[in-house]
C-alpha positions as CSV (number, residue, x, y, z in Angstrom):
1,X,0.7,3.3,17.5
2,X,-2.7,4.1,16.1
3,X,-4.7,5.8,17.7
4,X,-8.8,4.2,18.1
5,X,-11.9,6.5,17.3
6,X,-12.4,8.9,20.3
7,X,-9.0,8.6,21.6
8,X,-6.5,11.5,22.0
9,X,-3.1,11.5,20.7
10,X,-1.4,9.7,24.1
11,X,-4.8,7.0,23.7
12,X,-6.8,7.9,26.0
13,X,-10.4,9.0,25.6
14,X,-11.3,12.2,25.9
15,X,-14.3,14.0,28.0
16,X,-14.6,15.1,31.4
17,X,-13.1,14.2,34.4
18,X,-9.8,12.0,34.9
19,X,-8.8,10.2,31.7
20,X,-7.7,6.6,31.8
21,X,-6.0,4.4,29.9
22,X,-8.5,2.1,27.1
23,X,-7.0,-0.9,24.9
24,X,-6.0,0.1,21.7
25,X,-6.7,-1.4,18.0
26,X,-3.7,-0.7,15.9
27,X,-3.3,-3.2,12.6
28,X,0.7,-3.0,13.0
29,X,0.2,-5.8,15.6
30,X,1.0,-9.3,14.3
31,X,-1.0,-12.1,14.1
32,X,-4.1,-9.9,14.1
33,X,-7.3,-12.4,13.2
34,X,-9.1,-11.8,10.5
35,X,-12.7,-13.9,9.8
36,X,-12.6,-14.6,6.3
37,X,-16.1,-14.1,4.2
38,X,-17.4,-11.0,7.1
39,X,-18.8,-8.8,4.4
40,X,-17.7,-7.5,1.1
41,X,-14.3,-7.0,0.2
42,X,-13.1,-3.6,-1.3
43,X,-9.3,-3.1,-2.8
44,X,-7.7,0.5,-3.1
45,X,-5.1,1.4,-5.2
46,X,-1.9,3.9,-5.1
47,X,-3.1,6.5,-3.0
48,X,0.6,8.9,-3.5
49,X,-0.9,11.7,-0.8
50,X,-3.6,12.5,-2.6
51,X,-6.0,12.7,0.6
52,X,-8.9,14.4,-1.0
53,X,-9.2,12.4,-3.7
54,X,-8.8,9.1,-1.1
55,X,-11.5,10.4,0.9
56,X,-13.8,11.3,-2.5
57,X,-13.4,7.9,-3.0
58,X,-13.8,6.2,-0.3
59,X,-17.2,8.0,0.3
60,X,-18.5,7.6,-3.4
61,X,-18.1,3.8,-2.6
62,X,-19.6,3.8,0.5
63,X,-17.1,3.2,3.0
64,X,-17.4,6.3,5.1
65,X,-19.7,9.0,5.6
66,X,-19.8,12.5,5.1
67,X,-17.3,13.2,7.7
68,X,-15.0,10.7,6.6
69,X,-16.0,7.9,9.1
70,X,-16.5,4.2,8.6
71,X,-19.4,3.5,7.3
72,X,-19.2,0.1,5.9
73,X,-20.0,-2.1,8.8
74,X,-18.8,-5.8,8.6
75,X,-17.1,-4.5,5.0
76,X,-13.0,-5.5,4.4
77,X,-10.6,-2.8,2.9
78,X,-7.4,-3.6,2.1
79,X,-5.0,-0.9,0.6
80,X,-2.3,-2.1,-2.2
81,X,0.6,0.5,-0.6
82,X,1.9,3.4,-1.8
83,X,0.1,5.6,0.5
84,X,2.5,8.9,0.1
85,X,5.4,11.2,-2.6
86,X,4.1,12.9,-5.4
87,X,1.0,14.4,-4.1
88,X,0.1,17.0,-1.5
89,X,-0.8,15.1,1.8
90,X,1.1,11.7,2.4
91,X,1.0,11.8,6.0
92,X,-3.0,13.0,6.3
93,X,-3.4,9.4,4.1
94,X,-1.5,7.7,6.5
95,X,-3.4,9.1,9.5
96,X,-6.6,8.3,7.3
97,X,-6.1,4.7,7.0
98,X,-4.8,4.5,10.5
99,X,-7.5,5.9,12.4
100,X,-10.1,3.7,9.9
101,X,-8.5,0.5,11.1
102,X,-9.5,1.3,14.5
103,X,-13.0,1.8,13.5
104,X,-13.4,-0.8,11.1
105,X,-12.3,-2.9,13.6
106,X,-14.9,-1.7,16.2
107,X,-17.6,-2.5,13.6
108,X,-16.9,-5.6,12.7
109,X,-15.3,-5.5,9.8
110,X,-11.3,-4.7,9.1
111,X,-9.2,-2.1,6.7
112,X,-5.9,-3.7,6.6
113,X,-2.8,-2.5,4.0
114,X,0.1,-3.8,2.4
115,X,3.7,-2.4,2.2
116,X,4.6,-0.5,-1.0
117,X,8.2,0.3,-2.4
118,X,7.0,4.0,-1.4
119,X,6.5,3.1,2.3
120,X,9.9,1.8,1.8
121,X,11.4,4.7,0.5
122,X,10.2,6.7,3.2
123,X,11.3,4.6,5.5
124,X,15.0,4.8,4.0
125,X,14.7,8.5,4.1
126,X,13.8,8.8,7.4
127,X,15.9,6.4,9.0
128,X,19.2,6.4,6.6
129,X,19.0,10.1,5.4
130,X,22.0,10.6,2.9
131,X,24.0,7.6,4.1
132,X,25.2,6.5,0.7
133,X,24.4,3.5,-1.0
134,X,25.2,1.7,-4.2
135,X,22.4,2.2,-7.3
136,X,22.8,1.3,-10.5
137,X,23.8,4.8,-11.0
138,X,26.2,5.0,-8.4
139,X,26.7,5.8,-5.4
140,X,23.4,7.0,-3.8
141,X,21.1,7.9,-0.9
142,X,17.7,7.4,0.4
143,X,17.4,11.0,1.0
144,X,18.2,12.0,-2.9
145,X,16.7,9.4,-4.6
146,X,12.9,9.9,-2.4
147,X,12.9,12.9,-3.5
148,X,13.6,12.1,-7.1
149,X,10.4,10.0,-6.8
150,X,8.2,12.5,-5.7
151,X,8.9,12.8,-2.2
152,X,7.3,15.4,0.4
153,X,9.2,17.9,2.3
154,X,6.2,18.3,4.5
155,X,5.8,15.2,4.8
156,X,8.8,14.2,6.3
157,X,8.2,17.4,8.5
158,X,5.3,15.9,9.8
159,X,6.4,12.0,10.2
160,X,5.9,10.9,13.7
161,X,7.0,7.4,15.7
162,X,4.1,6.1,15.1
163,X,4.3,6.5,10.9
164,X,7.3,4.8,11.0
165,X,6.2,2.3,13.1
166,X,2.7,1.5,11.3
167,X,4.9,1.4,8.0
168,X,7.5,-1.0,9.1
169,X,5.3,-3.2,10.5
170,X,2.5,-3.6,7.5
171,X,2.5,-6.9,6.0
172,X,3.9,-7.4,2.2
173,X,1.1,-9.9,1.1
174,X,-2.6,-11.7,1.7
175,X,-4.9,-13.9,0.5
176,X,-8.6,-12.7,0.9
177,X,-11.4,-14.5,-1.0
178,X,-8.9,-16.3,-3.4
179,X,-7.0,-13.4,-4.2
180,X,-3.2,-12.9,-3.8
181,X,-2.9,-9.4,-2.7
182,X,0.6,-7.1,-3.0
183,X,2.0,-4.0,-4.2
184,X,4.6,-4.6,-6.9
185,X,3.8,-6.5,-10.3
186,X,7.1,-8.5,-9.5
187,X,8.0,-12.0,-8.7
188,X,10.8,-10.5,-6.1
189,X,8.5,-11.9,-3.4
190,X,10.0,-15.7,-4.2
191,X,13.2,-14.6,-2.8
192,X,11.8,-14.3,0.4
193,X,10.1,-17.7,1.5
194,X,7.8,-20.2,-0.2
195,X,4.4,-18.8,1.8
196,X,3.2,-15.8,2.6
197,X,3.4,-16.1,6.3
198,X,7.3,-16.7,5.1
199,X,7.7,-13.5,3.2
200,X,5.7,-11.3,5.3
201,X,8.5,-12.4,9.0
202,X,11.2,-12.3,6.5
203,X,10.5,-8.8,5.0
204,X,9.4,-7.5,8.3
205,X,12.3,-9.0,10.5
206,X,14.6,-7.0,8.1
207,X,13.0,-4.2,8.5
208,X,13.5,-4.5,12.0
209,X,17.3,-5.3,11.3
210,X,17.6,-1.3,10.9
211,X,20.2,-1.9,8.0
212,X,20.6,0.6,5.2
213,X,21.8,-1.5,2.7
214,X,18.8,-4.6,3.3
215,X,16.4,-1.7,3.1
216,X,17.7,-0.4,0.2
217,X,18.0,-4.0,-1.4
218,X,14.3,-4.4,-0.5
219,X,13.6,-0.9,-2.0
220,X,15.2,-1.8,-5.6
221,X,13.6,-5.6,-5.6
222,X,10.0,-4.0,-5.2
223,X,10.6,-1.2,-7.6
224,X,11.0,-3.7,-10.4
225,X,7.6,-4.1,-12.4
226,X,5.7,-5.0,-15.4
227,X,6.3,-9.3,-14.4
228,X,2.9,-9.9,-15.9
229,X,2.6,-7.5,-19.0
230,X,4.2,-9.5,-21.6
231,X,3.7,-13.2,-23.1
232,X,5.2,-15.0,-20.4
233,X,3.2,-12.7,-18.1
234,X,0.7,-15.3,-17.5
235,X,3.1,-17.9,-16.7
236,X,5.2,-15.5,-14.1
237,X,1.8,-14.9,-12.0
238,X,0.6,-18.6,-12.2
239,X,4.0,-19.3,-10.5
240,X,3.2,-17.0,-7.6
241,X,-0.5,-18.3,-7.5
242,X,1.2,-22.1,-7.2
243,X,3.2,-21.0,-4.4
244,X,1.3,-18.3,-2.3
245,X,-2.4,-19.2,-3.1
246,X,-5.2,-17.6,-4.7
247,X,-6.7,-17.4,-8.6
248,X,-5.6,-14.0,-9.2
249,X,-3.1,-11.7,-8.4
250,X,-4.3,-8.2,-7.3
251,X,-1.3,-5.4,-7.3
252,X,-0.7,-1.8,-7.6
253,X,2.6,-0.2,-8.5
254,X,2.5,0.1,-12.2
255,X,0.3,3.0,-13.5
256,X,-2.4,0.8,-16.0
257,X,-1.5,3.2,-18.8
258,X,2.1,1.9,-18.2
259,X,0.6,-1.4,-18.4
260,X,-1.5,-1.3,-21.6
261,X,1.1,0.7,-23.7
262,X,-0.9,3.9,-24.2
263,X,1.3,6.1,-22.2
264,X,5.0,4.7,-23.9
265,X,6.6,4.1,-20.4
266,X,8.9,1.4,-19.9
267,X,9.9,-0.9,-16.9
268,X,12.7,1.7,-15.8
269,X,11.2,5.3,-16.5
270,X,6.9,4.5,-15.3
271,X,8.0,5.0,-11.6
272,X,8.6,8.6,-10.6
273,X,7.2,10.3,-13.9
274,X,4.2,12.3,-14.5
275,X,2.4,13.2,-17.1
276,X,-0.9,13.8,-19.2
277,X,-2.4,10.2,-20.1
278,X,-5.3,8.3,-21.0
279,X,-8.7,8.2,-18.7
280,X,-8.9,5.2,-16.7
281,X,-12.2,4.2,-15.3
282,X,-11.6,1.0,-13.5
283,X,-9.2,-2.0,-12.8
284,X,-7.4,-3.5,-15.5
285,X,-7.4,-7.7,-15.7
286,X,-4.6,-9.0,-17.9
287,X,-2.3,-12.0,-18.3
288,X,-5.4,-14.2,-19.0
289,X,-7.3,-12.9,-16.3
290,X,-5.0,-14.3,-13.6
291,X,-3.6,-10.7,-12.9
292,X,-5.9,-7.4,-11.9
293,X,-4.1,-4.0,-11.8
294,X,-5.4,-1.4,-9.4
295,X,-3.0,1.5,-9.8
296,X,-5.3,3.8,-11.9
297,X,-2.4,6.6,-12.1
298,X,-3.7,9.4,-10.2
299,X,-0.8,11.3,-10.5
300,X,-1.5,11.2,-13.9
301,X,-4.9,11.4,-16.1
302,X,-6.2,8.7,-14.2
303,X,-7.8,8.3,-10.8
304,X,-7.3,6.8,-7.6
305,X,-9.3,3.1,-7.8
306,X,-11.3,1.5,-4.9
307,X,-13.0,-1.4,-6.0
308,X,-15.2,-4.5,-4.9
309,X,-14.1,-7.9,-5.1
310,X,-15.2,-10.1,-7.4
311,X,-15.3,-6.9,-10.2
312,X,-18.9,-6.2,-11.3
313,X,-19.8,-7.3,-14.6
């Protein structure tokens, strides 16, 4: 569970004298309400455990102070997923995002994320370990293959309950403002439900299920990419758009210089490699402007995006 500003690890607030117990915000509950138009509404892309970098950013753009509180008032932040692997700190990110929920929440505003095939993976790893299953390699585990992709010994050191918990629980996609917001640049999401309310109780009740193999299916499904790149691109996102909501898709997952050619990856190899590449310097809108990538590749040559919604001109 997450723990609220001021609160100890158990949740109870600190000080003198007898502690006793306070209500709790934690943004794994379902059904949480969320007011619509509050304040301005900020999207954040792959964050891969690079905390320093998260909380460079966050700060530049005004959404915390100096010691990495909120500091956006009524202001909505919603991260795309892929908050850990590859970089140093995966579990400081997720105790980042956590404990801002809590005091976004107290302000008056919200900071809200959305599952990633990396929470995913992490999940598989520390549930399933090296309980094989079937890849298009062969036989498999989530174990071997999170670690393939960048994952964290000291990460998984440091993975508590409440990690897992928070991860399993995260919703796969919103609409805020006329966006449709997810992780993956895939169309996967039609095979679970023909709303988002539907997708989001059908990913997380299997979750729930505890099943190695309907994790791992949900793993491969969300690692597929690129649905919006190419000439049908536009068509692919307008069918999600028909039958989720919104005028735009707004995803991570696919580095942008994956996504505009100038790094020569391809649907299979982008996820899991690193390398030198272009600069990027903000979103990228694409498939006639009805799809905005916000993965600026910070394990590359790019950097980690936060951005207000609409874009600035």
């Amino acid at each position: 569970m997450t723990q609220g500003a001021g609160e100890g690890p158990d949740g109870l607030q600190g000080g003198d004298g007898p502690a006793a117990p306070v209500p709790r915000y934690t943004p794994t509950e379902r059904d949480l309400p969320v007011i619509e138009g509050a304040g301005p509404l900020y999207v954040v892309g792959d964050v891969h455990g690079y905390l320093d970098e998260l909380r460079a950013a966050l700060h530049e753009a005004g959404l915390t102070d100096a010691s990495d509180n909120w500091a956006a008032g009524n202001a909505r932040l919603w991260f795309l997923g892929d908050f850990t692997d590859r970089g140093p700190d995966g579990v400081g990110v997720l105790d980042l995002v956590m404990r801002l929920s809590a005091e976004a929440a107290a302000a008056g505003g919200y900071c809200k994320a959305i599952l990633g095939n990396h929470e995913l993976l992490l999940l598989g790893a520390s549930r399933f370990g090296d309980a094989p299953v079937e890849s298009a390699a062969g036989t498999a585990s989530f174990s071997t293959v999170w670690l393939l992709n960048g994952g964290q010994r000291s990460d998984m050191e440091r993975l508590q309950d409440h990690h897992v918990q928070w991860m399993s629980r995260l919703d796969s996609m919103a609409v805020a403002d006329g966006y449709l917001l997810m992780h993956s640049d895939t169309t996967a999401y039609l095979d679970y439900g023909g709303t988002v309310e539907d997708v989001n109780d059908a990913i997380w009740q299997a979750l729930q299920r505890n099943d190695v193999e309907e994790t791992w299916d949900l793993f491969r499904k969300f690692t597929k990419r690129f649905a919006f790149r190419d000439d049908d691109g536009p068509q692919a996102a307008r069918e999600l758009l028909d039958t989720f909501g919104g005028r735009c898709v707004v995803h991570g997952h696919s580095p942008i210089p994956y996504l505009t050619g100038e790094n020569g990856g391809d649907a299979e190899s982008a996820d899991g490699e690193e390398g030198a590449g272009p600069r990027v310097t903000g979103p990228y809108v694409y498939a006639d402007s009805l799809a905005i990538a916000m993965d600026g590749g910070v394990t590359m040559a790019g950097k980690l995006l936060i951005t207000p919604l609409p874009l600035p001109q």
